[in-house]
C-alpha positions in Angstrom: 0.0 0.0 0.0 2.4 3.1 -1.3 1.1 6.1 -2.0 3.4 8.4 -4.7 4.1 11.5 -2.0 5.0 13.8 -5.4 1.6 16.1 -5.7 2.9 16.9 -9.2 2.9 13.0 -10.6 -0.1 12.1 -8.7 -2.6 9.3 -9.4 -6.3 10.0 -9.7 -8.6 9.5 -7.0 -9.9 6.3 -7.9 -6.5 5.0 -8.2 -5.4 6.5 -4.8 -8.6 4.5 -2.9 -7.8 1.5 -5.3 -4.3 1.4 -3.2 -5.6 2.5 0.3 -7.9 -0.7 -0.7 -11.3 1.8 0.3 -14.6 2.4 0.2 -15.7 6.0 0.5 -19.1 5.2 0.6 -18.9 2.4 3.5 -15.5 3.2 4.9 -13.3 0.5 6.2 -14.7 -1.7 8.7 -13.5 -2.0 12.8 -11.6 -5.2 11.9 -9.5 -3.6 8.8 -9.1 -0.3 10.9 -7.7 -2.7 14.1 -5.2 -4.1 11.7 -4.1 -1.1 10.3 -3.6 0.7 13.5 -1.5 -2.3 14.6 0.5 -2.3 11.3 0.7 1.7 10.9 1.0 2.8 14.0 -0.8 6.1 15.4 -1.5 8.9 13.7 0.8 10.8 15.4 4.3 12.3 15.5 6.9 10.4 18.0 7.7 13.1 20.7 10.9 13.0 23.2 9.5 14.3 26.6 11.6 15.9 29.4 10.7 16.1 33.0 9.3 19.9 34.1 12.9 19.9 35.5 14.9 18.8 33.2 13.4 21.6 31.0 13.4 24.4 33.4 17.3 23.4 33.4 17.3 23.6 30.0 17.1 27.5 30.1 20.4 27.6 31.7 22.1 26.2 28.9 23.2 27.8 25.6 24.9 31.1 24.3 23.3 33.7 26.2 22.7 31.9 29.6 26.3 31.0 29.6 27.1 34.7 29.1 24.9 36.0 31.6 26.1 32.7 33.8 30.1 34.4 33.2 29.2 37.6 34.3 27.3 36.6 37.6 30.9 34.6 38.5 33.0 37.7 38.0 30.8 39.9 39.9 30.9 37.4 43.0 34.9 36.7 42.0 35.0 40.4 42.8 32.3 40.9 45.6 29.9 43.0 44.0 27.3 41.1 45.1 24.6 44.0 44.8 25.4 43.2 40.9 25.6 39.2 41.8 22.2 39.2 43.2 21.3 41.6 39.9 22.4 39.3 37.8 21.5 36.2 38.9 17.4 37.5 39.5 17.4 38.1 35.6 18.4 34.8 35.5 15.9 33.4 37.6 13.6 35.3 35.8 14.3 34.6 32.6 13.6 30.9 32.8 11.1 30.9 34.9 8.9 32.8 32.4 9.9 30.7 29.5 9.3 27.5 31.5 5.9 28.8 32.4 5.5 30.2 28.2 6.3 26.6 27.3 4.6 24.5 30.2 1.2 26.8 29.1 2.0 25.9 25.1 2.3 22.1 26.1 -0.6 22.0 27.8 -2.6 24.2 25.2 -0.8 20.9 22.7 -2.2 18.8 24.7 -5.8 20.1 24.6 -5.7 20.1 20.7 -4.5 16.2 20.9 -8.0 15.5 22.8 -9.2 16.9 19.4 -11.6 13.8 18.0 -12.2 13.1 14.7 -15.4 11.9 12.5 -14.5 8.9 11.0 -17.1 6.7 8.6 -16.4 3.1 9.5 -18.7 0.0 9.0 -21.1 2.5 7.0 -21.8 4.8 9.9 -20.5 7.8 10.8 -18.7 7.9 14.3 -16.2 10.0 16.6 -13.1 8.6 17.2 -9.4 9.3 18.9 -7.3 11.8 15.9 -4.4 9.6 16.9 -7.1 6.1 15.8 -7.0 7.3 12.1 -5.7 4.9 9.6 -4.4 5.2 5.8 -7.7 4.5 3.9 -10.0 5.8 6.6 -12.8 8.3 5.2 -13.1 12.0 7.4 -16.0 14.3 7.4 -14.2 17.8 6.9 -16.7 21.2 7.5 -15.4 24.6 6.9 -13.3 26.1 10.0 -12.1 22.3 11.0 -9.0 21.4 12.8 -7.6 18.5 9.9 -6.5 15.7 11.9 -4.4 14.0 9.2 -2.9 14.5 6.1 -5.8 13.7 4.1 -6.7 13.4 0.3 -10.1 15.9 -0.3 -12.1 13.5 -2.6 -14.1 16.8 -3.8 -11.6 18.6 -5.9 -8.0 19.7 -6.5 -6.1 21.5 -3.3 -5.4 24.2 -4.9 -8.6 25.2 -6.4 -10.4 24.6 -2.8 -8.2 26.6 -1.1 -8.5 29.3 -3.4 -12.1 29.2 -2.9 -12.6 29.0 0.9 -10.0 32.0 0.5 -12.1 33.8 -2.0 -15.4 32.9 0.4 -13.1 34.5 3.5 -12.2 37.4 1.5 -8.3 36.4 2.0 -6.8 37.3 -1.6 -6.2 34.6 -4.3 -2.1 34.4 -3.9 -2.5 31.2 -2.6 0.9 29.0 -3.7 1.4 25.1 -3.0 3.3 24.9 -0.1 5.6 22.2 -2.4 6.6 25.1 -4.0 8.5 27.2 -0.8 11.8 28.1 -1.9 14.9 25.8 -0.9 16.6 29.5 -0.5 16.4 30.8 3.2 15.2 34.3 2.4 13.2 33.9 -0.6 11.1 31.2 1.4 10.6 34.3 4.1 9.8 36.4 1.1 7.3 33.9 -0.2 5.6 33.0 3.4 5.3 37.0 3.9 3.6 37.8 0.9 1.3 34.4 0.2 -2.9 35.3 1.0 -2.2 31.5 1.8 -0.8 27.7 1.2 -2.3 24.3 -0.2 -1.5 21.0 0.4 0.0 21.7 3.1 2.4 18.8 5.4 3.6 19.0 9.0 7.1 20.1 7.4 6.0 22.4 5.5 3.6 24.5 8.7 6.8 24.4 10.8 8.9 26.1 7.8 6.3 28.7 7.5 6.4 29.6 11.1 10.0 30.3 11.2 10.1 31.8 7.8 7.5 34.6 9.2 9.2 34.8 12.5 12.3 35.4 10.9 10.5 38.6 9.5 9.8 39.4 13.0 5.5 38.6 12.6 4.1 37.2 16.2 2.7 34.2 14.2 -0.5 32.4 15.8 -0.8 28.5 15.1 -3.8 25.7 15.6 -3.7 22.3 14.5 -4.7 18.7 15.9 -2.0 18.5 18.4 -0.7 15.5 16.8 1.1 15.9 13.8 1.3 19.8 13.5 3.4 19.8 17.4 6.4 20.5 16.2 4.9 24.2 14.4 2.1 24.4 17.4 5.5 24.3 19.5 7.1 26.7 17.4 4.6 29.4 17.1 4.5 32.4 19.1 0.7 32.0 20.2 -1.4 28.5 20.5 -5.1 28.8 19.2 -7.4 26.1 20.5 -10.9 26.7 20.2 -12.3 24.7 17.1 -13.4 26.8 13.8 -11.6 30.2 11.9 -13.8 32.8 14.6 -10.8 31.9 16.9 -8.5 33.5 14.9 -10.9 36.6 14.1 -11.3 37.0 18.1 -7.7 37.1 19.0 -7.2 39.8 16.1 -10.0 41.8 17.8 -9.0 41.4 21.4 -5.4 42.2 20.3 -6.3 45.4 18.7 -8.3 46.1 22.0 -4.9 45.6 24.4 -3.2 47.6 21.5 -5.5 50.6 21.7 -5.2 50.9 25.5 -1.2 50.5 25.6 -1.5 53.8 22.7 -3.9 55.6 25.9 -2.0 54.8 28.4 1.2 55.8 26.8 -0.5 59.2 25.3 -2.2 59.6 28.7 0.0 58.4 31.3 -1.8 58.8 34.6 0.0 60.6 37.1 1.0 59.7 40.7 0.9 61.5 44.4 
């Protein structure tokens, strides 16, 4: 059961079920789904996990710890411990709010793994586990849905579909396969920056787009199913995990609102007796 991965040399959708050995109308059945599950694996991405200490420790090590680290020693080497105790609270600090940043992301992660998934097996339509899907299993996809897998829409091309839902969302039409993100470093930023959107888009590919607009300093939001988008969920700047595109269009909102009273309070600082 190999699918060709290459978007551009492709087989047809009945040649694509003929492989996956499926029935769009029926599904697969609980038995076929077992065995594939066993045989597959979950639909999910292996992740390494660290112990809440072995991670807060974690923000003591690299370039700019170590140089902070340096500079604490020479201040106690010469007893300036007023800059020593300085020092060493930026240090604290610093890792304790990017434990706590990454402790809330994991958990936000962790939310969006919960995520479930309508599956049609045996004929009937049912709600399973995002990590139970199986190649050749048949998904019920609405507008504004988290896709739990990298799926194949039966109902048209990629590229077409996600110029219309960005027509229908009033996005712009330079929407670009995400197959076609430049190799180059800064012409992939380039691209990311000026795309209305992407189609046929992998896990690979999200994550690449997330540093390629971070790189061009954007705070970059991210949702997903928790499961095979982790590595870009981890990477963006904010986690998203209500269900449906009005997320997105109330953090815009609320972020405006914070924006507009940081401009008062900084044209109208209050004064104090």
């Amino acid at each position: 059961m190999t699918i060709n991965p290459d978007p551009t040399n492709a087989p047809g959708i009945p040649e694509v079920l003929r492989q996956l050995q499926s029935d769009p109308q029926r599904g697969l059945s609980s038995a076929e789904a077992a065995r594939r599950l066993a045989q597959y694996g979950a639909n999910a991405i292996p992740e390494k996990h660290l112990s809440p200490l072995r991670q807060f420790l974690g923000y003591f090590w690299g370039p700019i710890p170590w140089m902070i680290e340096i500079a604490a020693v020479l201040s106690a080497v010469v007893a300036h411990w007023a800059d020593f105790a300085i020092i060493m609270t930026l240090l604290l600090v610093n890792a304790g709010v990017g434990f706590w940043q990454e402790h809330k992301a994991g958990n936000a992660i962790a939310m969006l793994k919960r995520k479930r998934a309508r599956v049609l097996r045996d004929g009937l339509w049912q709600e399973i586990a995002a990590q139970d899907l199986v190649p050749g299993d048949t998904i019920l996809l609405k507008l504004g849905n988290i896709i739990p897998a990298d799926v194949l829409l039966l109902s048209g091309d990629y590229l077409a579909i996600a110029k219309q839902v960005s027509t229908l969302l009033h996005l712009g039409q330079n929407i670009i396969p995400a197959e076609a993100l430049s190799t180059d470093v800064h012409a992939a930023q380039t691209q990311a920056e000026q795309a209305d959107g992407f189609a046929q888009v992998f896990p690979e590919h999200k994550f690449a787009i997330v540093k390629a607009l971070q790189a061009r300093n954007h705070i970059v939001g991210m949702t997903g199913d928790g499961v095979n988008d982790a590595p870009a969920l981890k990477q963006a700047d904010l986690v998203l995990i209500a269900p449906g595109l009005t997320v997105i269009i109330s953090a815009v909102k609320e972020a405006r609102r914070i924006f507009e009273r940081m401009n008062r309070y900084h044209d109208h600082p209050a004064g104090v007796l």
